[in-house]
C-alpha positions as CSV (number, residue, x, y, z in Angstrom):
1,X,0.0,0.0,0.0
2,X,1.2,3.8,-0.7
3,X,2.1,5.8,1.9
4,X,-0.5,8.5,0.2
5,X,-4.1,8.5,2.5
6,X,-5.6,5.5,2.3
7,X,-9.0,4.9,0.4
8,X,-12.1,2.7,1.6
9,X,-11.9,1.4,-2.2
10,X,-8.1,0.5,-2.1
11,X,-8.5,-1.1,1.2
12,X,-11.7,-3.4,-0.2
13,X,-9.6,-4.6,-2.8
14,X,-6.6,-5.4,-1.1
15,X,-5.2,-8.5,0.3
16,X,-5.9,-9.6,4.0
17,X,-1.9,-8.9,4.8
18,X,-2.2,-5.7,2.4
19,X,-5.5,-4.7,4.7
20,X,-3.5,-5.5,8.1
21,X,-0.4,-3.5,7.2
22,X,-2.1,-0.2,5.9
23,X,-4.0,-0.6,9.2
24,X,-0.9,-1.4,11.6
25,X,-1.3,0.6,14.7
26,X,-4.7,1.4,14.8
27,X,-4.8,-0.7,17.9
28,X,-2.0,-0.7,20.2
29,X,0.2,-3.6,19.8
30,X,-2.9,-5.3,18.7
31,X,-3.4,-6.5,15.4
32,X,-5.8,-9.1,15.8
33,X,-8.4,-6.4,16.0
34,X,-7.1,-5.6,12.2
35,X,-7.0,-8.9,11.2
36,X,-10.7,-10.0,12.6
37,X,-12.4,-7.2,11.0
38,X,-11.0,-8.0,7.4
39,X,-13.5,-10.6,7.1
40,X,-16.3,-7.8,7.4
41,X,-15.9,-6.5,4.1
42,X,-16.5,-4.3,1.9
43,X,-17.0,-1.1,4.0
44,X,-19.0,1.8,2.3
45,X,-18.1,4.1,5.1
46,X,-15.3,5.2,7.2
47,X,-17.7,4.9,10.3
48,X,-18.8,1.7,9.1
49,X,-15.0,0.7,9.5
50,X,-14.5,2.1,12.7
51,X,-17.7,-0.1,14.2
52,X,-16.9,-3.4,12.5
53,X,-13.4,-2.7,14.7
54,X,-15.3,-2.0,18.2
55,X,-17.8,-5.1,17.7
56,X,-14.3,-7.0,16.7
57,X,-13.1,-5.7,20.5
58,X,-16.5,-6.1,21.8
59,X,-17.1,-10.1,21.2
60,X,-13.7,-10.9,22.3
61,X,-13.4,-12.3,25.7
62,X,-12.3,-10.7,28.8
63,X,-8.7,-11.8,28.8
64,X,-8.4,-10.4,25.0
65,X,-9.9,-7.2,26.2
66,X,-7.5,-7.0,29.1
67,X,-4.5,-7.7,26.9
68,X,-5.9,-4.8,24.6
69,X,-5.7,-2.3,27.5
70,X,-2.4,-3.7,29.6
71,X,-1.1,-3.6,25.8
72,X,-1.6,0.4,26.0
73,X,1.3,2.6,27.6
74,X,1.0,4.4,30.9
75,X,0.8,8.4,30.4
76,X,4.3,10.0,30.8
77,X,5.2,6.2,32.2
78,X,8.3,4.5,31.9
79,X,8.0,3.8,28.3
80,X,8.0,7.6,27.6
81,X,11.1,8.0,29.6
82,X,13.4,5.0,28.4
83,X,11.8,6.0,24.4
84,X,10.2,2.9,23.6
85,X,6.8,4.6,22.7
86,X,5.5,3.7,19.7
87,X,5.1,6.6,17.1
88,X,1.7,6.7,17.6
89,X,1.8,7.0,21.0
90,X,4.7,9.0,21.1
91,X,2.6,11.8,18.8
92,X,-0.5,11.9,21.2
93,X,1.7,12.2,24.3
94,X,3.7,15.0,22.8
95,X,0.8,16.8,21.6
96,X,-0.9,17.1,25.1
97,X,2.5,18.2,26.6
98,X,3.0,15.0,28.5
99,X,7.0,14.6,27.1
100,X,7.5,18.1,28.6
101,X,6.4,17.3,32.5
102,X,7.8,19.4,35.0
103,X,9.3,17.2,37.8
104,X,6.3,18.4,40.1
105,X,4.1,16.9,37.5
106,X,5.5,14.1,36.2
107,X,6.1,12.7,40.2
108,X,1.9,13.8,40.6
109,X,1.1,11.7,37.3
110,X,3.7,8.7,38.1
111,X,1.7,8.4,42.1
112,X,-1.4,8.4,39.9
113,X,-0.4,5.7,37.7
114,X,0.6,4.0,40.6
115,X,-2.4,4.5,42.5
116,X,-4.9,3.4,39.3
117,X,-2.5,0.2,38.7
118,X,-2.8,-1.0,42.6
119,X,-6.7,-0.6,42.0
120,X,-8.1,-1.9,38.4
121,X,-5.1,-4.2,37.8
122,X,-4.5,-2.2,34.2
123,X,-2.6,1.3,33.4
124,X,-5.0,4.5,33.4
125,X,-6.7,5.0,29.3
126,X,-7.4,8.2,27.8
127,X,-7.3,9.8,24.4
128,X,-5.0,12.5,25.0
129,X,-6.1,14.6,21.8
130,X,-9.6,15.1,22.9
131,X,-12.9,15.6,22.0
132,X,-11.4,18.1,19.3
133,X,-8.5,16.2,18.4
134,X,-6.0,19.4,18.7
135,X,-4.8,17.5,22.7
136,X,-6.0,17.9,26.0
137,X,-3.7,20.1,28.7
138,X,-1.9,18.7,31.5
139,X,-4.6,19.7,33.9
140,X,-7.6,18.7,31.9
141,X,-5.4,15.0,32.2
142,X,-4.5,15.5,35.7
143,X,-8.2,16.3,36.8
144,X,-9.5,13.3,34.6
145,X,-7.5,11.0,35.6
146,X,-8.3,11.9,39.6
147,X,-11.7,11.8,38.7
148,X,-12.0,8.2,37.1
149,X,-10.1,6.8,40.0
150,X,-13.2,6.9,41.6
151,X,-15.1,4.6,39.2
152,X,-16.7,1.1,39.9
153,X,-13.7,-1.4,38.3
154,X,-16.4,-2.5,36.0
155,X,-17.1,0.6,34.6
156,X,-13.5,1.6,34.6
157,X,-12.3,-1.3,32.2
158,X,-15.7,-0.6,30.0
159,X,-14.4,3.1,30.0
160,X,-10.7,2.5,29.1
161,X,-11.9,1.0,25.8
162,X,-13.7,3.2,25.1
163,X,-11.3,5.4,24.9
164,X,-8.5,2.7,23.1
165,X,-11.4,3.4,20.6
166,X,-11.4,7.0,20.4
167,X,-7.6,6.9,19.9
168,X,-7.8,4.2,17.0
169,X,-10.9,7.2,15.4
170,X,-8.3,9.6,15.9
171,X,-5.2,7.9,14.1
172,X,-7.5,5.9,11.4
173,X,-8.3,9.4,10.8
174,X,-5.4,10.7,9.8
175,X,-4.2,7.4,8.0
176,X,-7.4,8.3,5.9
177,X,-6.7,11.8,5.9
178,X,-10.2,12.4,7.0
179,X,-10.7,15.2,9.2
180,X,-14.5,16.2,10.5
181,X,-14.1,19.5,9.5
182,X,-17.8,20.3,10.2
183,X,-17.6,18.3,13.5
184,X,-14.8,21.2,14.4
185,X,-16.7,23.7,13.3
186,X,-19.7,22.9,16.0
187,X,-17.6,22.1,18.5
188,X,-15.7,25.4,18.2
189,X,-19.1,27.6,17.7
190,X,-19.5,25.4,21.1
191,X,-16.7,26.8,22.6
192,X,-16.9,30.2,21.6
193,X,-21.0,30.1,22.7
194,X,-19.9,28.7,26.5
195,X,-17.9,32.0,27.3
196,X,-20.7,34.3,27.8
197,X,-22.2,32.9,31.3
198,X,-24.2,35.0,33.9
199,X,-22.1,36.2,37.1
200,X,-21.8,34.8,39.8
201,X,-20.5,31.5,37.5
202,X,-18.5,32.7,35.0
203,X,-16.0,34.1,37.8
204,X,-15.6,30.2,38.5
205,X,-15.2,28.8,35.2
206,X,-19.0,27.6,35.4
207,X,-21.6,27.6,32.5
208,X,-24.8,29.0,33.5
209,X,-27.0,31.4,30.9
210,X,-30.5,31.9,32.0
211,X,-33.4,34.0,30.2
212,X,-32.5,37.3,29.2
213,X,-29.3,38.0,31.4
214,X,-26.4,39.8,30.0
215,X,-24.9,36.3,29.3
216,X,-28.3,35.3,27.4
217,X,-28.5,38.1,25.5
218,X,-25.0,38.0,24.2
219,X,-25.7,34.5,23.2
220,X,-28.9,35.5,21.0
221,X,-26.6,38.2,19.0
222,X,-23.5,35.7,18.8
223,X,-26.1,33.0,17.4
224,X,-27.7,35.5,14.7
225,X,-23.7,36.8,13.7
226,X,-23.4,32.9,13.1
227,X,-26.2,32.5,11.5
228,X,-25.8,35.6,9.3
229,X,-22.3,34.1,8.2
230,X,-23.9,30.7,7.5
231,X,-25.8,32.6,4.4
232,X,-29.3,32.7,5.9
233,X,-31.4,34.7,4.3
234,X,-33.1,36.0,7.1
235,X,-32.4,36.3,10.9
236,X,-34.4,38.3,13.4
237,X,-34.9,38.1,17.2
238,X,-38.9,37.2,18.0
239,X,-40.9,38.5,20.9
240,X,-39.6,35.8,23.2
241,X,-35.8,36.1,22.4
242,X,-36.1,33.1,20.1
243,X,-33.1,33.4,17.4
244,X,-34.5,33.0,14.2
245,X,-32.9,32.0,11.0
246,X,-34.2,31.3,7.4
247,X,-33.2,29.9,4.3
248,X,-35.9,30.1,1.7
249,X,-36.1,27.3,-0.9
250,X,-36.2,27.4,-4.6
251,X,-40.0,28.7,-4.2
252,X,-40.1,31.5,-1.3
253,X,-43.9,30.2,-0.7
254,X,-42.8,26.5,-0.3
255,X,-43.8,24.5,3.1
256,X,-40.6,24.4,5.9
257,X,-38.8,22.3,7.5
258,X,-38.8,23.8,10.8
259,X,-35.3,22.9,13.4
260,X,-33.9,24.0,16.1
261,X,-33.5,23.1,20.3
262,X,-32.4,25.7,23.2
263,X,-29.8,27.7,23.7
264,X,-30.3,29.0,27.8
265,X,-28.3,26.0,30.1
266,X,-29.1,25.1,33.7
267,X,-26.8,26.5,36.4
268,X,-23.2,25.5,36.0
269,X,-24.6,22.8,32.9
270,X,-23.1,21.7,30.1
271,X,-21.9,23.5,26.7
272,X,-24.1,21.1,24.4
273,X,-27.4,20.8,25.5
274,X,-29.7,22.2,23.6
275,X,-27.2,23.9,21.4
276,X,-26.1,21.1,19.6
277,X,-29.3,21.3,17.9
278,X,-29.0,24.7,16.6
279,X,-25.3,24.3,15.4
280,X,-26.0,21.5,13.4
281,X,-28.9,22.8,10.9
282,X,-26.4,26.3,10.7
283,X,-23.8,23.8,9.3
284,X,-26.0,22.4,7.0
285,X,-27.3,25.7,6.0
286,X,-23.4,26.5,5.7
287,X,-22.5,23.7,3.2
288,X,-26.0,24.4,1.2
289,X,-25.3,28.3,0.8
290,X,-21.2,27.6,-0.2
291,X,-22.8,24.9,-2.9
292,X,-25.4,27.9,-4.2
293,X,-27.9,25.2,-3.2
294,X,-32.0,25.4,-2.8
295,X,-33.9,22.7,-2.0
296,X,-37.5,22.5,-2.5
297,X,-38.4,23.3,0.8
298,X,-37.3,26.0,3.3
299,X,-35.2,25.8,6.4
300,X,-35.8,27.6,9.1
301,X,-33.8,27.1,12.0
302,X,-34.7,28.5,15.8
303,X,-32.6,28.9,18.7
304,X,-35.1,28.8,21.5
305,X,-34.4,31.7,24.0
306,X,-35.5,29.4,27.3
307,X,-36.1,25.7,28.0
308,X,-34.9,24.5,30.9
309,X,-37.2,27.1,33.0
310,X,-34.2,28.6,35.7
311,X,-34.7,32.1,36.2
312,X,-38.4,31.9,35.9
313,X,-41.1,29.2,36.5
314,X,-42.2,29.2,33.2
315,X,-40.5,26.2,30.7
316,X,-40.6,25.7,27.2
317,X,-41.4,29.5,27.1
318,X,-39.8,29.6,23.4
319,X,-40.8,26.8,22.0
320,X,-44.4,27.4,23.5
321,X,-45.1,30.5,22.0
322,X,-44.5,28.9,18.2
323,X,-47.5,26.7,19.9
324,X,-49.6,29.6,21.0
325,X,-49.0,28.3,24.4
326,X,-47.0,31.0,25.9
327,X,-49.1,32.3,29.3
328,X,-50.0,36.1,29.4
329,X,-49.6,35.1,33.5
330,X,-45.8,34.2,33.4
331,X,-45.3,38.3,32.5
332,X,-46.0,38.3,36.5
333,X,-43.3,35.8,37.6
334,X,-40.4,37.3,39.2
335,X,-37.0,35.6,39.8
336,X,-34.8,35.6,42.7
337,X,-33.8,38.9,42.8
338,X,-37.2,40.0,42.3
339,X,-37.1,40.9,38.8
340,X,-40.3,41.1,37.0
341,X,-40.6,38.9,33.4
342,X,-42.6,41.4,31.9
343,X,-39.7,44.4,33.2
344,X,-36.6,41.9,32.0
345,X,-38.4,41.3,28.6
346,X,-38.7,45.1,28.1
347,X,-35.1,45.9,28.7
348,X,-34.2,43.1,26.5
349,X,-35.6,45.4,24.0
350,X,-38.6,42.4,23.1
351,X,-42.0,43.1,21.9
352,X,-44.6,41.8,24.7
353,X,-47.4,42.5,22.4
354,X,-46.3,40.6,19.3
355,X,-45.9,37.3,21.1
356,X,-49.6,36.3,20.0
357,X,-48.1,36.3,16.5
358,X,-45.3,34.3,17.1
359,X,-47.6,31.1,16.9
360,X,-47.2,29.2,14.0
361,X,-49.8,27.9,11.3
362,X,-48.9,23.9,10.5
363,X,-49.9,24.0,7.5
364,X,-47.1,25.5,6.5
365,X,-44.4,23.5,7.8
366,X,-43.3,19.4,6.9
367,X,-42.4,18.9,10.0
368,X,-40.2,19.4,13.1
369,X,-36.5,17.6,13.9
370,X,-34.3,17.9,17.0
371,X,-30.8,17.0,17.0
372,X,-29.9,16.7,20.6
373,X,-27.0,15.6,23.0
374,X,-28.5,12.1,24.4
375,X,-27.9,13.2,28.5
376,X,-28.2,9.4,29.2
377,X,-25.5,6.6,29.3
378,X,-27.1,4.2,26.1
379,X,-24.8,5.4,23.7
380,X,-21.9,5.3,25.1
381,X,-22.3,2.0,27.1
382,X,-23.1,1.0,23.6
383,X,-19.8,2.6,22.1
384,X,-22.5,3.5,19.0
385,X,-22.3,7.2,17.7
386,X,-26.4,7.9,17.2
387,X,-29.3,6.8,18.7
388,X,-32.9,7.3,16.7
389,X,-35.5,8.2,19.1
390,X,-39.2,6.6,19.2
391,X,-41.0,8.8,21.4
392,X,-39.9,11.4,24.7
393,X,-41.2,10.0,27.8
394,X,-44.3,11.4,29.6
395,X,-43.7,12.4,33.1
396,X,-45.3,13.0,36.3
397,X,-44.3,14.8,39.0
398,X,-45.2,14.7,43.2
399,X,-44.2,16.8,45.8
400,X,-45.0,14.8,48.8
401,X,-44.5,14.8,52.5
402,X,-45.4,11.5,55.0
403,X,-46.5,13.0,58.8
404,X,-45.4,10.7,61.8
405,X,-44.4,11.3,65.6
406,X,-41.0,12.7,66.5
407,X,-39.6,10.5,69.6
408,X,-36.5,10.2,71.5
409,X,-34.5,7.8,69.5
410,X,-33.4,6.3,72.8
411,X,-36.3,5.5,74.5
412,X,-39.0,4.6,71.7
413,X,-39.7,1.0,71.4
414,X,-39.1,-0.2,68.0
415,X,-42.4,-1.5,67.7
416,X,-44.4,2.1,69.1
417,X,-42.5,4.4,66.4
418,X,-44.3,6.4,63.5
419,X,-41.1,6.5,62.0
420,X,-41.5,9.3,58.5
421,X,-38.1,8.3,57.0
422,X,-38.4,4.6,57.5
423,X,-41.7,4.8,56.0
424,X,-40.3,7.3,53.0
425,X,-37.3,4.7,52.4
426,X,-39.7,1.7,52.0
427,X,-41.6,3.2,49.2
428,X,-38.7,4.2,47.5
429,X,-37.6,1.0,47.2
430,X,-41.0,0.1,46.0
431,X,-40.6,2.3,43.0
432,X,-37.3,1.3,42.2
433,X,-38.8,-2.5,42.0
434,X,-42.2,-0.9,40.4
435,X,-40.5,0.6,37.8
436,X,-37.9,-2.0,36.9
437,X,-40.8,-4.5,36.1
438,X,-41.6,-2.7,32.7
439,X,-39.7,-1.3,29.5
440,X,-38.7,2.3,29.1
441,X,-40.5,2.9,32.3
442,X,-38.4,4.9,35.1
443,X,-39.2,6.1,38.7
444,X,-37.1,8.4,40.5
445,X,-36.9,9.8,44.2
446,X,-34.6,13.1,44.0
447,X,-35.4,15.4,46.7
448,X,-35.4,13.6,49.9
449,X,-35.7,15.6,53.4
450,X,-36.5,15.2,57.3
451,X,-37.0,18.7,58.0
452,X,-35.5,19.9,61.6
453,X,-34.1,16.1,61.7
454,X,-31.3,15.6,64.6
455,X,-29.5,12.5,65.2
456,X,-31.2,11.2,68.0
457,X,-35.0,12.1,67.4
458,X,-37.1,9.7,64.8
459,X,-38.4,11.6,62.2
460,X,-41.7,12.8,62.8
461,X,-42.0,14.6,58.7
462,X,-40.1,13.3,55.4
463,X,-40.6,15.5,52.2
464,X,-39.3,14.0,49.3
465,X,-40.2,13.9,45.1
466,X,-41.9,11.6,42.8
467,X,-41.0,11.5,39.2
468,X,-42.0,9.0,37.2
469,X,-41.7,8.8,33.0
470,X,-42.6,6.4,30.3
471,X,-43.0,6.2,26.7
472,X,-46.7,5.9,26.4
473,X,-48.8,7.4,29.3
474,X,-50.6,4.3,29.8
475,X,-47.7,2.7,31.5
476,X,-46.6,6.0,33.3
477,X,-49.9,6.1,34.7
478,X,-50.4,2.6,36.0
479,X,-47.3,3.1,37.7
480,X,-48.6,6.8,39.3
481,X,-51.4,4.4,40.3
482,X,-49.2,1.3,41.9
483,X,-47.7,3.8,43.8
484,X,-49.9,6.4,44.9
485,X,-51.4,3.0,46.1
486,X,-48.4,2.0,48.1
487,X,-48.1,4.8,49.9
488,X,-51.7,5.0,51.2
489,X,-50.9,1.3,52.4
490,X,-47.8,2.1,53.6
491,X,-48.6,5.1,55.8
492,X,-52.1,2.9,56.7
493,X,-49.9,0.4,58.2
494,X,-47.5,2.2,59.9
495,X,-50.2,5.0,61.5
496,X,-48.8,7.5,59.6
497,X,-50.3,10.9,57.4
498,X,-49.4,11.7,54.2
499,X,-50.2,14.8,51.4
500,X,-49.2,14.7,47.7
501,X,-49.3,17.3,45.3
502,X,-49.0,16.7,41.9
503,X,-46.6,19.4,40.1
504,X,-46.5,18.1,36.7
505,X,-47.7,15.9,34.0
506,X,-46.9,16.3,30.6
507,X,-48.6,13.7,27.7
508,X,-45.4,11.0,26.0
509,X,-44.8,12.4,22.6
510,X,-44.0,9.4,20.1
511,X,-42.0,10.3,17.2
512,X,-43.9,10.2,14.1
513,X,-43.6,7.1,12.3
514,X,-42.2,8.6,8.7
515,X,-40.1,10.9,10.4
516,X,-38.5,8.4,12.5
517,X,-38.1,6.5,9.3
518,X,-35.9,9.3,7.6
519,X,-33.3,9.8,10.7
520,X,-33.2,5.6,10.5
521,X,-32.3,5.7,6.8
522,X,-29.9,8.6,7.3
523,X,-28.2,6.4,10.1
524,X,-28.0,3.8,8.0
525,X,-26.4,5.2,5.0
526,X,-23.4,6.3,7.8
527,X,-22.9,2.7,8.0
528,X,-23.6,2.9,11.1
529,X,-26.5,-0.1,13.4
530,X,-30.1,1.4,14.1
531,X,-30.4,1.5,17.9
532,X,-34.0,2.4,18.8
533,X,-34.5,4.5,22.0
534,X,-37.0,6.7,24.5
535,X,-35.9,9.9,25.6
536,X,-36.3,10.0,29.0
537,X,-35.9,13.9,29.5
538,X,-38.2,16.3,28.0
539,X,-37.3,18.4,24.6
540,X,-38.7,21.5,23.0
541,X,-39.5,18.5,20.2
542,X,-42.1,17.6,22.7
543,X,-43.7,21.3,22.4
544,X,-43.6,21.0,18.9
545,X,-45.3,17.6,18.7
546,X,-48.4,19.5,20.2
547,X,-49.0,20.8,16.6
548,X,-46.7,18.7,13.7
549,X,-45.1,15.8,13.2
550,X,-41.5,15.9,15.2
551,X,-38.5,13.2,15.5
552,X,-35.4,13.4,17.3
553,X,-32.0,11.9,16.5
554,X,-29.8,11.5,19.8
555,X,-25.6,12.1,19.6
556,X,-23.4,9.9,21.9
557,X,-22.2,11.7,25.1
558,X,-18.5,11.3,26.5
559,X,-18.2,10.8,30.6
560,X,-21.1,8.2,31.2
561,X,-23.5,10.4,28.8
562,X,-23.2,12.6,31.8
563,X,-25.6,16.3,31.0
564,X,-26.4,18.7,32.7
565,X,-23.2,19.2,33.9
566,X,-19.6,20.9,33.1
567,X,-18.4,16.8,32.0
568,X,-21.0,17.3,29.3
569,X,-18.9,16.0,26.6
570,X,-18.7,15.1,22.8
571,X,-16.2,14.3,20.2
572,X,-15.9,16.1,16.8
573,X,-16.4,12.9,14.5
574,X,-19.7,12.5,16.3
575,X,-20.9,15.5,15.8
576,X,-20.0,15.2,12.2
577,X,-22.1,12.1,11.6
578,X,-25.5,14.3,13.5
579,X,-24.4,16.6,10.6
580,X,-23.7,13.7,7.2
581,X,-27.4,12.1,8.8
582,X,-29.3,16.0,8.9
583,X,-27.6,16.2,4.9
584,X,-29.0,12.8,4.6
585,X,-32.8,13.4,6.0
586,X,-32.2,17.3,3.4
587,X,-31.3,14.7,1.0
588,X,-34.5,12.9,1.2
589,X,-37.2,15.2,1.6
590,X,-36.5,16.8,-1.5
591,X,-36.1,13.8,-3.6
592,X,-39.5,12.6,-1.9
C-alpha cells in the first residue's frame, strides 16, 4: 500500500496482509483487532469501518480485552522516559504536553499511575487529543484521571476501551486523511458560545445562561452573527428572544422544514445541550449556501431563548409561543432577585405585544427535527455514535411529605414508632422495583428531606419527590397508580399521614412514524446499526409535537453520557455524523 491516504476502495480490494499492514497501529500492539475485522468486508463508510473494529473488541473475551488495554502505555510512564513509545503514541503524548512534564508533574502523574494500577489491575486510558482532536492540557489530564479513579472497576475497564477506541478514530483518521471539518466547526461555535455565562459562574469557570441576562443576550446576538455568516437569508430576534434564522427554498412560498432546540443552560450545565441542535442545521445551511444550493423546501432554523425554565417558573417559554402556548400570567413571575418577566423582557428590548403572533400555522411546515446531546449513558455504554429516538417519555411529578411522631430515638420502642423516614425509604424502594418490572419505564426519588431532623430524634416529617416517565402514558400512569397505592398502604400500616401534590404531568410524545423512518435511513447510509430509543428527559421536540409531526435523532455523550453538567462532553467525529445524517434526511425530503 502507498504511503499516500488510504482509500475505503483501495483497502476493499486489497489483500488480507495488504488490509492488516495499511492498518498497523490502529490498535495498540494489537493486530488481531485488524485482522478480525478483514472478514467484514466491503466497507461503504469510514464509520462503518470504525464499528466493525469496536464489535471486533467487543465479542472478544475478557482476557483479550484485558491484553488490549495492559497492551496500551502508561501516560508519561516508563516507556515515555526509556523511548520505547511507539510513534503513535509517542505523537499523542507529545501533543498534550505529557513529554515536557515538569518534575512536580510528572512525580503527581507517576503516584497516579501507581495508585490506578494498585486498584483496576491495568494502566489509566485516555485519548489525549480530545474531543477536538488538537490535545487535552496537562490539567484537563490530571483532573480526569483523579476523577475516574473513583469509578466502579467495572465501569473503569468498560471506559478504558472506550477510549483505546477514540484513539484508534483519531489515528485511522489521519491514515485516511479524513478530518470532521464540520464536527470542528460545531464544537468550536460550542466553545466560543460557553464563554458568555451569567455572574456569579463565569468568575468560576462555570456555564450558566438563563433568560434574558447579559450572558443570554449576548448569546442571542453571537447566534444570529453565526447565523448571518452561515448565508441565511433571514435572521431576526422574535418576541420571546427566540433566534430565528431562514433559508428560503427554490420557491419562497414553499412549506418548511422547521429545526432547532435551546440555547439557555441550567446552572453551571453543560456546553451542548440544547445547542447542539441549533449548530447542526447552521452547518447544513453553511455547506448548502457555499454549494449555491435550494432545495425544495425551506429551512428555518430556531434557537429557543428558554427551556430549561431557571430564572423563571415558566418552561418551554420559546418553543411554547410557536405553539400559541406561551401564558400572558408568566409576564407576572419574578426571579430571585425580584425581577419582573414582563420588566426583564422590556429591557431586553422584546415586543410583549407581538408574542400572539409568534404562533405558528402547521400548515405551512413538513415537520419538526431535533438534533440533541442524548444526557443518558445508552450510547456510550453501547460505544455506538447515534441513537434514533421513538418517542420522549411522559412524566409525572409529586411533591410529597409523610406525617409521623418525633420521639427520643433512645427510649421509643421499635415496635411504638411512626417513623416518617423509614416509611419514605420503603416506598422508594418500592418504586425502584415498580419501575424495573416494565420497558422504558423509570421512577425516581430526588429530593429527599427530614425537615428539623437531629440524630437522636425519629423523624416525625419526610418530604421527598416523585417523578415518574414512560413512553406511552398508559404505562406511566399505572405506575402513578401502583404507587400512589403504596403509599396509602404504607402510611395505613404504619399510622402515619401523608399529602401529595402533583406538580406536573406532561402527555409521551411518540415520534412520528415517517419521520422516524428518515433519521433511521440517514443512520443507515453512515454505516452505522439502528439502535432504537425513549428519551427520557423532555425536549422543546415535545412542544412541537403538540402541533406537527417531530423526530429526534440522539448524539453519543462522552463521561457516562453525563448532562447537565460541566463533564457534558462530545467528540468532533460524532458530531460530524449528526451533521452527514441532517444532509442525509435534506437529502431525502427533496427527492421525496
Amino acid at each position: 500500500m502507498s504511503a499516500a491516504p488510504l482509500s475505503l476502495d483501495a483497502l476493499n480490494r486489497a489483500s488480507a496482509a495488504e488490509f492488516a499492514q495499511a492498518l498497523a497501529g490502529t490498535y495498540e500492539h494489537s493486530p488481531w483487532i485488524v485482522e478480525s475485522a478483514t472478514a467484514k468486508r466491503p466497507f461503504a463508510t469510514l464509520a462503518a469501518l470504525k464499528r466493525a473494529m469496536v464489535e471486533v473488541v467487543r465479542d472478544a473475551t475478557r482476557e483479550q480485552q484485558l491484553a488490549l488495554i495492559r497492551a496500551h502505555p502508561e501516560l508519561a510512564g516508563k516507556a515515555m522516559v526509556a523511548k520505547t513509545l511507539t510513534a503513535e503514541s509517542t505523537h499523542e503524548q507529545g501533543k498534550a504536553g505529557l513529554t515536557e512534564c515538569t518534575p512536580e508533574e510528572f512525580a503527581r502523574i507517576q503516584q497516579l499511575n501507581a495508585d490506578y494500577n494498585a486498584k483496576f489491575g491495568f494502566p489509566f486510558i485516555l485519548a489525549v487529543r480530545g474531543p477536538r482532536g488538537t490535545g487535552l492540557d496537562k490539567r484537563q489530564i490530571l483532573a480526569t484521571f483523579a476523577q475516574r479513579l473513583a469509578n466502579h472497576p467495572d465501569f473503569e475497564f468498560a471506559e478504558a476501551l472506550r477510549n483505546i477506541h477514540r484513539i484508534a478514530e483519531m489515528r485511522l483518521n489521519d491514515k485516511f486523511d479524513a478530518q470532521p471539518e464540520l464536527g470542528n466547526l460545531i464544537l468550536d461555535w460550542a466553545e466560543a458560545l460557553a464563554t458568555h455565562s451569567d455572574p456569579g459562574f463565569k468568575e468560576h469557570g462555570q456555564l450558566t445562561v438563563t433568560y434574558l441576562t447579559a450572558a443570554h443576550r449576548a448569546c442571542s446576538a453571537q447566534l444570529t452573527a453565526w447565523m448571518r455568516d452561515c448565508g441565511f437569508d433571514e435572521v431576526n430576534t422574535d418576541a420571546v428572544g427566540n433566534v430565528v434564522g431562514l433559508y428560503h427554498g427554490q420557491d419562497r412560498g414553499a412549506k418548511r422544514l422547521l429545526t432547532g432546540s435551546h440555547y439557555d443552560t441550567v446552572r453551571n450545565g453543560g456546553k451542548y445541550d440544547g445547542r447542539l441542535g441549533i449548530f447542526v442545521p447552521m452547518a447544513c445551511v453553511r455547506e448548502l449556501k457555499r454549494a449555491n444550493r435550494r432545495l425544495p423546501f425551506g429551512i428555518e432554523v430556531i434557537g429557543f431563548a428558554e427551556e430549561e425554565g431557571q430564572r423563571y417558573k415558566a418552561v418551554f417559554l420559546g418553543s411554547g409561543a410557536l405553539t400559541g402556548d406561551f401564558d400572558p400570567a408568566w409576564l407576572a413571575q419574578t426571579d430571585a432577585d425580584g425581577v419582573v418577566m414582563r420588566e426583564a423582557m422590556t429591557q431586553a428590548g422584546l415586543k410583549i405585544d407581538d408574542i400572539p403572533k409568534l404562533k405558528r400555522d402547521p400548515s405551512r411546515y413538513l415537520g419538526f427535527v431535533e438534533v440533541h446531546i442524548e444526557q443518558g449513558p445508552v450510547l456510550n455504554r453501547l460505544d455506538v455514535p447515534l441513537g434514533i429516538v421513538t418517542s420522549i417519555n411522559g412524566s409525572v411529578r409529586y411533591l410529597c411529605e409523610i406525617h409521623g411522631m418525633a420521639s427520643h430515638a433512645g427510649t421509643t420502642p421499635m415496635d411504638m414508632r411512626r417513623d416518617a423516614a423509614a416509611a419514605t425509604a420503603e416506598l422508594v424502594l418500592y418504586l425502584e422495583q415498580r419501575a424495573s418490572s416494565a420497558p422504558n419505564l423509570v421512577g425516581t426519588v430526588g429530593m429527599l428531606q427530614v425537615p428539623n431532623g437531629s440524630i437522636n430524634v425519629i423523624p416525625g416529617r419526610c418530604a421527598f419527590s416523585l417523578d415518574i416517565r414512560a413512553t406511552t402514558d398508559a404505562v406511566r400512569d399505572a405506575c402513578e397508580r401502583d404507587v400512589l397505592a403504596k403509599l396509602r398502604e404504607i402510611c395505613e400500616r404504619r399510622g402515619l399521614g401523608h399529602t401529595a401534590e402533583q406538580t406536573i404531568r406532561a402527555p409521551a410524545a411518540p415520534s412520528a412514524p415517517a419521520w422516524q423512518a428518515r433519521w433511521e435511513a440517514a443512520v443507515s447510509s453512515l454505516g452505522l446499526p439502528i439502535v432504537q430509543m425513549p428519551s427520557g428527559a423532555g425536549h422543546d421536540a415535545m412542544k412541537l409535537h403538540e402541533v406537527m409531526p417531530q423526530a429526534m435523532l440522539f448524539q453519543r455523550g462522552l463521561n457516562a453520557g453525563i448532562s447537565h453538567n460541566p463533564l457534558e462532553a462530545i467528540t468532533n467525529n460524532d458530531t460530524e455524523l449528526s451533521v452527514r445524517a441532517f444532509q442525509h434526511l435534506l437529502t431525502q425530503l427533496s427527492t421525496a
